[in-house]
Wavefront OBJ file of the C-alpha trace (Angstrom):
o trace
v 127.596 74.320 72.259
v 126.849 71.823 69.613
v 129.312 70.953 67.091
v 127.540 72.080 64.051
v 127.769 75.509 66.027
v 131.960 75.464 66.141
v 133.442 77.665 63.563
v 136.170 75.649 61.320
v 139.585 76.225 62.016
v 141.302 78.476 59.715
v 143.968 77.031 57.353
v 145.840 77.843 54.355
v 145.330 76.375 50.718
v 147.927 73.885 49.333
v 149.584 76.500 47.419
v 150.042 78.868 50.503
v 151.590 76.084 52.847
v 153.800 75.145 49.759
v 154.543 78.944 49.426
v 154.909 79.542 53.174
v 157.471 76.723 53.899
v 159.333 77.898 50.528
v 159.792 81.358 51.886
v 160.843 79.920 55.102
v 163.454 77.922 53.765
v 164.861 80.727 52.051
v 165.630 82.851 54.988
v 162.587 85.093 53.950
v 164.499 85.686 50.644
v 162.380 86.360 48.010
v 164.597 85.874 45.013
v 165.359 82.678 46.405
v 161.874 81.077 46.073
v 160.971 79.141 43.094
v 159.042 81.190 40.271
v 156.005 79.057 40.636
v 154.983 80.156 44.653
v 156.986 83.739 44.211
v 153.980 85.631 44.070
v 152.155 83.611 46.646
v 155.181 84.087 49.033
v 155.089 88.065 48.509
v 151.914 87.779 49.120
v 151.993 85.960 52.504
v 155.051 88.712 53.731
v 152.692 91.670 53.191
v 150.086 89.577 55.453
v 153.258 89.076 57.915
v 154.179 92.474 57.746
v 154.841 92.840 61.242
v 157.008 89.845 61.583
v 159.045 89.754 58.690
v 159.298 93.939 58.046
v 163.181 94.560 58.190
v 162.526 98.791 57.838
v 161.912 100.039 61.071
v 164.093 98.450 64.009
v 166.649 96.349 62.099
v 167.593 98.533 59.413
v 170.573 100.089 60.530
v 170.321 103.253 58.119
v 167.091 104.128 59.779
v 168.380 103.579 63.173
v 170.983 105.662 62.666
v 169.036 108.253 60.566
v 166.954 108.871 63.841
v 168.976 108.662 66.491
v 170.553 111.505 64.960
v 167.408 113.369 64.922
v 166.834 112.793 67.855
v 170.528 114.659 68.925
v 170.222 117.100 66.399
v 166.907 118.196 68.762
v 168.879 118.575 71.351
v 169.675 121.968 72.522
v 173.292 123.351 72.702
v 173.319 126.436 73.348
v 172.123 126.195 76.755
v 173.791 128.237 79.221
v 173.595 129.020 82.770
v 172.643 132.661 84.162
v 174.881 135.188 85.382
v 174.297 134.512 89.303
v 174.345 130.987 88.881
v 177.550 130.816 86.640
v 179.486 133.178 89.429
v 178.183 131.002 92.000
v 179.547 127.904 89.930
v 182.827 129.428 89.707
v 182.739 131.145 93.664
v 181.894 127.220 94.792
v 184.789 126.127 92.921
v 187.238 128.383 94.186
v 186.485 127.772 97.832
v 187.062 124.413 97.456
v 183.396 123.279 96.409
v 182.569 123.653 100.367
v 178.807 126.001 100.009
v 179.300 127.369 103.172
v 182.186 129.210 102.386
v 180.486 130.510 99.247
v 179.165 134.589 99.582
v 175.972 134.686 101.662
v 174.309 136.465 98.001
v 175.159 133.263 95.939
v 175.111 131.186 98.870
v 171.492 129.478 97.846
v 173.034 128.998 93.688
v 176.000 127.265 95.198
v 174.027 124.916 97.302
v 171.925 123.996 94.409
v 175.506 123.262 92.798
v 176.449 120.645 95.736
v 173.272 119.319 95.593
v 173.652 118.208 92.176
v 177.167 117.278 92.390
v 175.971 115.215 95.497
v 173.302 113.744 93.312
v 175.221 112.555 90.223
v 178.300 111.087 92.538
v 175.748 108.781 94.224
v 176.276 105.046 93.891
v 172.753 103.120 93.023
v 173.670 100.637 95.227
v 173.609 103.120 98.416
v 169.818 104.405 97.650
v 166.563 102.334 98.005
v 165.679 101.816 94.311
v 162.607 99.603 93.608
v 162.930 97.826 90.406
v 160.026 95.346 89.563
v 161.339 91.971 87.584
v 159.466 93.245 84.366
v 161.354 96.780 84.332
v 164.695 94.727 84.269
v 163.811 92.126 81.903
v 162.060 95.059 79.180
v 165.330 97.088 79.727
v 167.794 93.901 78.989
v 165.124 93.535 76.486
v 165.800 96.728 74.873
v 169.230 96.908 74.517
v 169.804 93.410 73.192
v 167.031 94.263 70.047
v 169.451 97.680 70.013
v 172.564 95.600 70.013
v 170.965 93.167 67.083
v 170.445 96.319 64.923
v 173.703 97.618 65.218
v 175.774 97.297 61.758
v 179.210 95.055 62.628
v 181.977 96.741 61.924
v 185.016 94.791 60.026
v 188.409 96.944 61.682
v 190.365 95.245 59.608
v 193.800 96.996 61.401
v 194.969 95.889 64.234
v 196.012 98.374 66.986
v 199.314 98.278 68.119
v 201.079 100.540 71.048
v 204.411 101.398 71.027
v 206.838 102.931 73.425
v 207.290 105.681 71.568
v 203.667 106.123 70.706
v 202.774 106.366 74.544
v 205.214 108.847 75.085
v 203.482 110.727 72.356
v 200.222 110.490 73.740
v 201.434 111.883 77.272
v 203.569 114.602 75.532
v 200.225 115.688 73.967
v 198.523 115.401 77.414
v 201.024 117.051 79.215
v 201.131 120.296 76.740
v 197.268 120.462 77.051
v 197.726 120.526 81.001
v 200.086 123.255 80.433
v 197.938 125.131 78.205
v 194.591 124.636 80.045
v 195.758 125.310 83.969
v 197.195 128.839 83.424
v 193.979 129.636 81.294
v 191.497 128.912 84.112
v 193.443 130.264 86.759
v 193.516 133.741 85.005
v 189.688 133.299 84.801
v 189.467 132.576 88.598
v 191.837 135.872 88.863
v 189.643 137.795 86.667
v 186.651 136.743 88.082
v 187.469 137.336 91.985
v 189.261 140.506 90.623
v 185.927 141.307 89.044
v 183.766 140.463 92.409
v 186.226 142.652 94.925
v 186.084 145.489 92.475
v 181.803 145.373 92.817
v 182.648 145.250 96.920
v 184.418 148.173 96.441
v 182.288 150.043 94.315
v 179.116 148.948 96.723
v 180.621 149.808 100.098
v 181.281 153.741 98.463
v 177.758 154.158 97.979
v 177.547 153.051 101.855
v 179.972 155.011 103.050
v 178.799 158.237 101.216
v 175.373 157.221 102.761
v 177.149 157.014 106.783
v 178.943 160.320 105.762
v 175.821 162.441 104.629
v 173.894 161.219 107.982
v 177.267 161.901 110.199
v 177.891 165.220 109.184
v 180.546 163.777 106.361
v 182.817 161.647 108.764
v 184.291 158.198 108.125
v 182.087 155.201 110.431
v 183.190 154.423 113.966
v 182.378 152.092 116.647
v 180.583 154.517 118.583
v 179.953 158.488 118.382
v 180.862 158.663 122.043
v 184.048 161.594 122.326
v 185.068 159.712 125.660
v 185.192 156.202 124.076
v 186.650 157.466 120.751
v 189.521 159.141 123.039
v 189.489 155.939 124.701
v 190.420 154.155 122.166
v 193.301 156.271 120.461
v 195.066 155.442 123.257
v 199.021 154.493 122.759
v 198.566 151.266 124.886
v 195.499 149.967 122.625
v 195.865 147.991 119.146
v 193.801 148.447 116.425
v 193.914 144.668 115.162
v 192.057 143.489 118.348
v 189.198 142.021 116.050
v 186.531 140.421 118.112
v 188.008 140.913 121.433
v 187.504 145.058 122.101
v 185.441 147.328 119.733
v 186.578 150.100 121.520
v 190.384 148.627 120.360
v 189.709 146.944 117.170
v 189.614 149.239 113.847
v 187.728 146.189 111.906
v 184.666 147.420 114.413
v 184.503 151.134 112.698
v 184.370 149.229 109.230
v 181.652 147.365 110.622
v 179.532 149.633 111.815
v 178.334 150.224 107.915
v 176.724 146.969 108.905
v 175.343 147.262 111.924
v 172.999 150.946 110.831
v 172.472 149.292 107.351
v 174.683 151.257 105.087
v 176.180 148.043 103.431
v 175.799 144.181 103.502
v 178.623 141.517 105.089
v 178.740 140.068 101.483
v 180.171 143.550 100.230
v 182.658 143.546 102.714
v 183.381 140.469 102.308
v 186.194 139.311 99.052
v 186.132 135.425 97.796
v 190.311 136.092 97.568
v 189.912 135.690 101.413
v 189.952 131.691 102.118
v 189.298 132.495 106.008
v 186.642 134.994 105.378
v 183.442 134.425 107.194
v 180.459 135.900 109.568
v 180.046 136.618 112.856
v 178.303 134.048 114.708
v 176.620 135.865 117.395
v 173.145 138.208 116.364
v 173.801 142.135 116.987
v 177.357 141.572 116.576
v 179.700 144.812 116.512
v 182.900 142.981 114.650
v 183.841 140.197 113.013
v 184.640 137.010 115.382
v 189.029 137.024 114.746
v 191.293 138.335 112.790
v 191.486 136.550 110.032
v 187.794 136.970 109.081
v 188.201 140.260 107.692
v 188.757 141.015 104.328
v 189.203 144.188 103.957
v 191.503 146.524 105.613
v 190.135 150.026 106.654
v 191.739 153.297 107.628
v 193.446 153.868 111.207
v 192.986 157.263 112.720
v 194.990 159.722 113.342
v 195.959 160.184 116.843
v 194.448 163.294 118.170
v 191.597 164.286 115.278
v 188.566 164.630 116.121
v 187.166 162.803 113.348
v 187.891 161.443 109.710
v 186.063 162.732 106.625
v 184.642 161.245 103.616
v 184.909 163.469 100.689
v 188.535 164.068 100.585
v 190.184 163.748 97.424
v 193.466 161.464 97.216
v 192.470 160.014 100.704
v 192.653 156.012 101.221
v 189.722 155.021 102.725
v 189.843 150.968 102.293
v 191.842 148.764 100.624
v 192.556 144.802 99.845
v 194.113 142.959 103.294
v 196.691 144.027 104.441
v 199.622 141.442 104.181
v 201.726 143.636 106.345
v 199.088 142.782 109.218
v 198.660 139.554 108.434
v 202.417 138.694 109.263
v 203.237 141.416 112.074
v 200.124 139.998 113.621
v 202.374 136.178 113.712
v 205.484 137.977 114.763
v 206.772 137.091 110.748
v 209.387 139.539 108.938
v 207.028 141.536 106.649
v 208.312 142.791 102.843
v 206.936 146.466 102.132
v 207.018 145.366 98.153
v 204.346 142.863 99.175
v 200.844 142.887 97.781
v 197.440 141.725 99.057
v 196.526 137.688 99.653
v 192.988 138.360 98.227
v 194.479 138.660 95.168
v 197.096 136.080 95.246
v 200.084 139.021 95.416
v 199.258 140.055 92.092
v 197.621 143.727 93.198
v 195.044 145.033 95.370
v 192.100 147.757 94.744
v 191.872 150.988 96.904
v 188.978 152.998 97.851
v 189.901 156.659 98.028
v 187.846 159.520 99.492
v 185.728 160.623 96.444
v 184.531 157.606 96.087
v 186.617 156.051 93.030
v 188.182 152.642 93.133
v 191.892 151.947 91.633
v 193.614 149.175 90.919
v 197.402 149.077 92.446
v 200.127 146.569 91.409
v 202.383 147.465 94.218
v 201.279 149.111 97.634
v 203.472 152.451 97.351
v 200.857 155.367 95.997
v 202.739 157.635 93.302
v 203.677 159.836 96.271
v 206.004 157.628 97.826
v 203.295 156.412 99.978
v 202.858 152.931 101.399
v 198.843 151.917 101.659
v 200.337 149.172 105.030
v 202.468 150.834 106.666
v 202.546 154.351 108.710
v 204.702 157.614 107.828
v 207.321 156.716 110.115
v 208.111 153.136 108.933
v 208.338 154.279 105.693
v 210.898 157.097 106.279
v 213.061 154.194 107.217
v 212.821 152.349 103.804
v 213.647 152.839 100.085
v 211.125 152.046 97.854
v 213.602 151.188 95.249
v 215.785 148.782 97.569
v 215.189 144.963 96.507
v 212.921 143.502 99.390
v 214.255 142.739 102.766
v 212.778 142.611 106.541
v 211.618 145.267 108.408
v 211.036 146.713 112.044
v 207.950 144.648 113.748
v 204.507 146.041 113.403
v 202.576 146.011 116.886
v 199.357 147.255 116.001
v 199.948 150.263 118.284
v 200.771 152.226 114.953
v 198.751 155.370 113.902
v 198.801 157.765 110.883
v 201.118 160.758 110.948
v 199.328 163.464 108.962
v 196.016 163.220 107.900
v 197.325 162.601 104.157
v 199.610 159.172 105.610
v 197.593 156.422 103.808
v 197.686 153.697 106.260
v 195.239 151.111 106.562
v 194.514 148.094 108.984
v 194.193 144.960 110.115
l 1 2 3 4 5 6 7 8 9 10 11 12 13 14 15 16 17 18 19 20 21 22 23 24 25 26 27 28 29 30 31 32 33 34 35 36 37 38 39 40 41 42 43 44 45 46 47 48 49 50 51 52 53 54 55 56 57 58 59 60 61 62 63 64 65 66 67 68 69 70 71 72 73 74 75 76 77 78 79 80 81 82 83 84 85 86 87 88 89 90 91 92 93 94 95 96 97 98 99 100 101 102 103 104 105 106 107 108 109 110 111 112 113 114 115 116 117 118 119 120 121 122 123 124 125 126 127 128 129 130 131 132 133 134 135 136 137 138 139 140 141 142 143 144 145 146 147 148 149 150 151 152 153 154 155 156 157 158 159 160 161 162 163 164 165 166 167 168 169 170 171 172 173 174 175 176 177 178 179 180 181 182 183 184 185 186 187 188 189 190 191 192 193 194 195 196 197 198 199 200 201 202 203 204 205 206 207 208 209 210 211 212 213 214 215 216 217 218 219 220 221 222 223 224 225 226 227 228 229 230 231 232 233 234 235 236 237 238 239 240 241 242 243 244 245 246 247 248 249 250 251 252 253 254 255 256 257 258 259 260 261 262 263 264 265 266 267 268 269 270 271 272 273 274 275 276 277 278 279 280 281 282 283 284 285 286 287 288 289 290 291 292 293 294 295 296 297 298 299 300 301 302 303 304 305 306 307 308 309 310 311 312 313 314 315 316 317 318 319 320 321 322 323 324 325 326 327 328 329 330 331 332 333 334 335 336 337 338 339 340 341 342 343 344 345 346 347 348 349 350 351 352 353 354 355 356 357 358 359 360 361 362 363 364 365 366 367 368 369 370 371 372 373 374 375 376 377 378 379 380 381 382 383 384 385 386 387 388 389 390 391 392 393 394 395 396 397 398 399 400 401 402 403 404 405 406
């Protein structure tokens, strides 16, 4: 390329460069330039509007205006659905351990622990990939942030006193007090709320086992010789996973085993140890303290126990007078049910309805825990004492004794 062919090099007029190092000496300050190259310099800063535009990142008013845009577009009144909030509050309560969770809301509280899992993760422990330039254009970023921040003069200085600390955990302290009592009423409420579904559920079951079995109560097996079998005096009924034929839990379960209910019905988030049986085709649950729920023993000598009668107690909340006969502990007969942390315990009766009970003793004098002849032996107004050991080789008087078990 010849030299004529060369385009000339651009450059500005002597009244430009003049105007140009005037507004530069200024600090870009146009008031500050002399009259003569003002309107030269105002010029040359639309030209440079890029470079010496203060309106956009380094105006603090407009940096502020839309970040809070930017939050105000933010939703808030997200919440979560009904299955996954109770499965958020289930995971809590069994000590955020999924597996303990109902098998229903099992898959909502996984999702929970895998989020939890994900946000308590430590960058350091993963394989992250970060190229040079991603690191440099973040630091980037936040110093040009930091640069368009308006300084704030706090022209007080902060000083903590004794007594001002004292405040502070005084405040703390009655918030604690205030706050733990409300959430565990709404963990009461809520696994109040759950049992009282079980409840409800497992009717519909066992008026479904009663209209297919001529209106009787589930057993173990329909067998006369087996069912005499095991009404014997020198068989207990709180032999959970060792002898159906022994084991009262077993007629309960047999709603499971034909398909009138679901484990998860009979199954109450009150119950720490409550789990499933391990083995497919199982008949019972795997030990004692698996069950949740404590069904109704049979009468010695009937032939059978029916559905539909009214004012019968067909299942209730566990039995604590089990639960500490079965450990050889003194049991109180003012006691109430560890699902529901001894405030109360629901009852299933024969037609079906569910009740709430604050104490164990119906209004008939009649304790839900204990058999006839136990309770001839006790006041129910007498403060709360020990009593005779259960042995699990206990049965119903009369076919009105409410007496459930394990």
């Amino acid at each position: 390329m010849s030299t004529s062919d060369r385009k000339p090099s651009p450059h500005l007029c002597e009244n430009a460069e003049q105007a140009l190092d005037a507004l530069v000496e200024s600090g870009w300050a146009i008031e500050r330039i002399p009259a003569e190259h003002r309107d030269c310099a105002h010029q040359l800063m639309s030209m440079l509007d890029s470079a010496c535009d203060t309106a956009s990142e380094s105006d603090p008013n407009r940096l502020e205006s839309l970040m809070r845009e930017v939050l105000e577009r933010l939703p808030t009144d997200t919440k979560l659905h009904d299955d996954s909030a109770d499965a958020l509050d289930l995971w809590c309560q069994s000590g955020y351990q999924a597996s303990a969770v109902p098998k229903s809301l099992r898959g909502q509280a996984e999702t929970h622990e895998g989020f939890a899992r994900l946000i308590s993760l430590a960058v350091e422990t993963q394989d992250v990939q970060a190229s040079d330039a991603l690191v440099d254009s973040t630091i980037s970023a936040i110093l040009n942030m930091q640069a368009a921040e308006v300084p704030r003069d706090f022209t007080f200085n902060l000083k903590f006193r004794m007594m001002d600390l004292a405040s502070i955990a005084a405040i703390l302290l009655v918030g604690v007090s205030v706050v733990m009592p409300m959430i565990s009423s709404m963990r009461y409420e809520s696994i109040r709320k759950h049992n009282e579904t079980n409840f409800a559920v497992s009717s519909v079951g066992f008026g479904s086992y009663a209209m297919d079995h001529t209106g009787s109560l589930p057993v173990y097996t329909p067998s006369g010789e087996l069912i005499s079998e095991a009404l014997s005096p020198s068989l207990r009924w709180w032999m959970v996973g060792l002898d159906p034929t022994q084991s009262n839990s077993a007629n309960l379960f047999t709603l499971v085993r034909f398909g009138y209910a679901s484990l998860d019905s009979l199954t109450s988030p009150g119950n720490l140890n409550a789990g499933f049986p391990v083995a497919e085709g199982a008949v019972d649950w795997d030990n004692f303290e698996q069950v949740s729920y404590s069904f109704r023993v049979k009468k010695r000598g009937a032939n059978r126990a029916n559905w539909a009668t009214r004012g019968k107690v067909v299942m209730a909340d566990r039995s604590p007078v089990t639960l500490k006969a079965f450990k050889r502990l003194p049991i109180d007969p003012f006691e109430n049910s560890p699902n529901h942390a001894g405030r109360g315990q629901h009852v299933l009766h024969g037609d079906g309805s569910v009740e709430w009970l604050n104490t164990p003793w119906l209004a008939r004098n009649d304790h839900i825990f204990l058999p006839e002849f136990i309770e001839v032996l006790i006041n129910p107004s007498v403060e709360k004492s020990g009593m005779m050991p259960i042995r699990g080789l206990e049965r119903p008087r009369s076919s009105i004794d409410a007496f459930v078990g394990p």
